[in-house]
Backbone bond lengths (Angstrom), bond angles and torsions (degrees), N, CA, C in turn:
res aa  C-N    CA-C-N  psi(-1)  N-CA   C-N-CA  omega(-1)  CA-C   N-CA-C  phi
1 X - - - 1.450 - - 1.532 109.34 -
2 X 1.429 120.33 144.07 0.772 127.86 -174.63 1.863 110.46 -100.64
3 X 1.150 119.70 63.09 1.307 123.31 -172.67 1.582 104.74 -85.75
4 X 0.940 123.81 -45.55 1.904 131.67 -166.60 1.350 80.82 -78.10
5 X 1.149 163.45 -86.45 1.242 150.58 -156.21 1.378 103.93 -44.02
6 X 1.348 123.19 -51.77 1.540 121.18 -151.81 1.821 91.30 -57.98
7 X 1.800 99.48 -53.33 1.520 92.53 -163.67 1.786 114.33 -58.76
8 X 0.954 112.15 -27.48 1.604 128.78 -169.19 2.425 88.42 -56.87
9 X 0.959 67.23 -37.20 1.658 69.60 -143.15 2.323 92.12 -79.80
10 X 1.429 111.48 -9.88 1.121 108.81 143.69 1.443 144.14 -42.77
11 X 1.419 112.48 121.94 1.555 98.26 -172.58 1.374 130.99 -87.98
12 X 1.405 119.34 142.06 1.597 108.91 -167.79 1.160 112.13 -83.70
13 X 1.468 110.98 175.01 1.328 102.75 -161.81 1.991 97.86 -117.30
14 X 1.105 91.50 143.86 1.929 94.54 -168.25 1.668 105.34 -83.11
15 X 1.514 109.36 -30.86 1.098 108.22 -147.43 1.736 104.23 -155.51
16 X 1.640 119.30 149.01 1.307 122.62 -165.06 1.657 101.68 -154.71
17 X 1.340 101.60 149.14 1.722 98.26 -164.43 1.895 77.64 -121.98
18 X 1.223 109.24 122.59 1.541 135.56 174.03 1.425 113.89 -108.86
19 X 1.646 136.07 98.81 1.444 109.49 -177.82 1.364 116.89 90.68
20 X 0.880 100.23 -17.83 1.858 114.21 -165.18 1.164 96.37 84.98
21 X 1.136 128.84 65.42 1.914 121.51 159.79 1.617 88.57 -145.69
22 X 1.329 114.25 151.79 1.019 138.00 -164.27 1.866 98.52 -104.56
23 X 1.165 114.46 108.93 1.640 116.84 176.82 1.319 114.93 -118.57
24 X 1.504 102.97 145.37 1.505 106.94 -156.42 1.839 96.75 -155.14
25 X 1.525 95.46 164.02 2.323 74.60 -172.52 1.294 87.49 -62.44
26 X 1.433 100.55 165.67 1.388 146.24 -166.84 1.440 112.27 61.86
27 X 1.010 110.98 12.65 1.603 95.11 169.89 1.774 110.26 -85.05
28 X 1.131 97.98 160.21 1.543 109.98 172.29 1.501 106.58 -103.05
29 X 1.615 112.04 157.50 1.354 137.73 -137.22 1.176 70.30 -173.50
30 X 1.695 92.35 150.33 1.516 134.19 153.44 1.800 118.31 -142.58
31 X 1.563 87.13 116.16 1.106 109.26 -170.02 1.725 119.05 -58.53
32 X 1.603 113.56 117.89 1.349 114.20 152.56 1.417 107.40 -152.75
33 X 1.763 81.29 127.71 1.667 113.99 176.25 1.237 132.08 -73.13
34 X 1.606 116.13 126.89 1.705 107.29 -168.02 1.867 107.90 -43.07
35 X 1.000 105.46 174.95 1.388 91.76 -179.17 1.442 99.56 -113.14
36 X 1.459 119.19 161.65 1.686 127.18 -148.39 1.385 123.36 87.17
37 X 1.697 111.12 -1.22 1.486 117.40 178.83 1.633 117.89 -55.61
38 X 1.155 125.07 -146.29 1.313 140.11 -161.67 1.385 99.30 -138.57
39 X 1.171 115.73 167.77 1.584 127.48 -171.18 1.763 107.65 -56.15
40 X 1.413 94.26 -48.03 1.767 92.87 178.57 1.388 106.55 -49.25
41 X 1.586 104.93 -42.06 2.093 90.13 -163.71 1.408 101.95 -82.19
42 X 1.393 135.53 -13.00 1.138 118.45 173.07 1.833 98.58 -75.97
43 X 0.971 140.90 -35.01 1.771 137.07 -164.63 0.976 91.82 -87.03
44 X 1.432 150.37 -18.70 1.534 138.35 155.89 1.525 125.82 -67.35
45 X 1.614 112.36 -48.40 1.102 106.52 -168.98 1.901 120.06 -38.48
46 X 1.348 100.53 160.20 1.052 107.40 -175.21 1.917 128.77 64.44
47 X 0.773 101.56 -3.67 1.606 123.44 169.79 1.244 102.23 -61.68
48 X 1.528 103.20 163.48 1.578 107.12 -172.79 1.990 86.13 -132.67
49 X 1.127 121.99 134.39 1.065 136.80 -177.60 1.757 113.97 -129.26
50 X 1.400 94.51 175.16 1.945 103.53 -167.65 2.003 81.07 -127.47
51 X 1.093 106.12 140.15 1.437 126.25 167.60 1.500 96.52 -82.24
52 X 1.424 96.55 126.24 1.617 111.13 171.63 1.641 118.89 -106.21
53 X 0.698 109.36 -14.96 1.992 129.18 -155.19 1.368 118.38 -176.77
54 X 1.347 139.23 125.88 0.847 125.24 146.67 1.602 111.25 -111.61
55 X 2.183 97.31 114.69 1.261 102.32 172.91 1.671 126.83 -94.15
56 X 1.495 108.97 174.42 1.297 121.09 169.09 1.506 127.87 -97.60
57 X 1.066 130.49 131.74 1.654 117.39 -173.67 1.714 106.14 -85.87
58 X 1.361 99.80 -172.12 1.826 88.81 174.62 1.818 118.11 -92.65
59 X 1.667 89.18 -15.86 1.241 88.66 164.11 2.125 142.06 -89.91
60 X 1.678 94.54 13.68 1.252 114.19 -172.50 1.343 111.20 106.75
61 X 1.706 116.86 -18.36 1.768 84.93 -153.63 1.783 94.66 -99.16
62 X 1.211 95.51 156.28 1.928 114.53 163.16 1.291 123.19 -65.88
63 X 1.505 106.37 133.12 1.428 125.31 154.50 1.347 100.94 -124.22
64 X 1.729 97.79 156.65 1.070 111.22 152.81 1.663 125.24 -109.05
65 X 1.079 105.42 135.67 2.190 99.30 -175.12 1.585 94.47 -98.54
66 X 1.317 93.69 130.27 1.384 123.38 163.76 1.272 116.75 -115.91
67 X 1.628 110.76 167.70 1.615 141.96 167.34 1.756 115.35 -130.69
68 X 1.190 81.85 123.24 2.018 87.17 -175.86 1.491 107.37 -56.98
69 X 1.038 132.07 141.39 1.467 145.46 -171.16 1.310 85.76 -92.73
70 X 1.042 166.59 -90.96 1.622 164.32 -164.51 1.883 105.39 -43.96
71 X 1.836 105.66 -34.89 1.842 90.30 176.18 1.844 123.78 -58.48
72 X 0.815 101.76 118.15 1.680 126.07 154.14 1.440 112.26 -13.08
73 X 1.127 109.19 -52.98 1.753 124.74 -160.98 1.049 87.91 -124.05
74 X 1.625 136.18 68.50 1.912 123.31 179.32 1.686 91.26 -87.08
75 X 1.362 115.05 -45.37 1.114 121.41 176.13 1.850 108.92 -26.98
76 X 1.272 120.67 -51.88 1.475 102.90 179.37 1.534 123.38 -91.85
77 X 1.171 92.10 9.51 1.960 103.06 159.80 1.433 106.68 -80.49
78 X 1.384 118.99 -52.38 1.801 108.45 157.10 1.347 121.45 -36.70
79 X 1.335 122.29 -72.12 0.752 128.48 145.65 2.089 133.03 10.09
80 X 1.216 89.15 -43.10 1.751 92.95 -174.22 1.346 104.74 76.48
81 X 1.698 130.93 25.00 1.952 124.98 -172.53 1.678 76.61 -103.63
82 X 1.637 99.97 137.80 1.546 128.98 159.85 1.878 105.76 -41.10
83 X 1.477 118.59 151.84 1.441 135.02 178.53 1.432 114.71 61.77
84 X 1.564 129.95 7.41 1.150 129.04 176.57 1.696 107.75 -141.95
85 X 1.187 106.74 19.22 1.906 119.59 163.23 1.280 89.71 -140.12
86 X 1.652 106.71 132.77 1.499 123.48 162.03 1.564 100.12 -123.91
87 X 1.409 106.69 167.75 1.640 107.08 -171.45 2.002 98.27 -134.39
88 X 0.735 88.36 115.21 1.938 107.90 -177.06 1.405 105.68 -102.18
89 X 1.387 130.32 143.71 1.795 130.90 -179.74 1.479 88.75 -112.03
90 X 1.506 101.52 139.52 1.489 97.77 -179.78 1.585 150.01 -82.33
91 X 1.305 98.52 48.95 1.532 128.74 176.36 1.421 91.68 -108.02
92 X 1.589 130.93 -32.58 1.362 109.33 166.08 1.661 131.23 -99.30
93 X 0.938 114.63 42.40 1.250 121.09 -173.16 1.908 107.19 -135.98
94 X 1.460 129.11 148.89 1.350 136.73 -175.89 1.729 82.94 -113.05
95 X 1.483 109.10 138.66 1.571 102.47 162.05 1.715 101.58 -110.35
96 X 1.375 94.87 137.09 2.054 119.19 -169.73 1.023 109.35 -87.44
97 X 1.580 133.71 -25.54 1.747 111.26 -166.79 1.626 85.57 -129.48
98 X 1.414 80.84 118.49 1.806 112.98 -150.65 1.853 101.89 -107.81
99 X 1.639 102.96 -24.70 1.305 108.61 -158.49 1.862 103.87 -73.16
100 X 1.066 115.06 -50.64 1.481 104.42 -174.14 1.869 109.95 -124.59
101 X 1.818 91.59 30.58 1.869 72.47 -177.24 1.763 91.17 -128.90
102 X 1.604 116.95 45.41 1.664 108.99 168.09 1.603 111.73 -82.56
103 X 1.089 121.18 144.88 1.034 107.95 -178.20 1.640 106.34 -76.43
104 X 1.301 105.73 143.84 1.729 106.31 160.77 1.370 135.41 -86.90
């Protein structure tokens, strides 16, 4: 079966309207986690993050990958290195730069 191809050859998605704001990488987000999460989403919440990706799962649903705007090493959340990319669906995320990215 040709499944790893199929997904490869899926198209990504550039861009996501959250709130009615249009998010795209580099936008900033502020993180809040459904509640019932795991230790990470409680040590995240409230964080202010940069959208890195917005991926697709295999089962359809959205994330968005982020890098903490306050981490040290954000550089290896670009990167794609483990403990400095977290992935949020966008029911948990607030989008912050409000001034010129509403959609019209």
């Amino acid at each position: 079966m040709d499944f790893f191809r199929e997904q490869e050859e899926r198209p990504t998605l550039e861009n996501l309207v959250v709130e009615g704001v249009q998010l795209k990488k580099g936008s900033r987000v502020l993180l809040r986690p459904r509640a019932g999460g795991d230790i990470m989403d409680i040590a995240l919440a409230g964080k202010v993050a940069f959208v890195e990706g917005i991926e697709q799962d295999f089962e359809d649903r959205i994330y968005l990958a982020v890098t903490l705007e306050d981490d040290p090493g954000r550089e290896l959340g670009v990167d794609r290195i483990l403990g400095h990319r977290f992935f949020f669906s966008p029911e948990e995320v607030v989008p912050l730069d409000l001034d010129d990215a509403r959609e019209s």
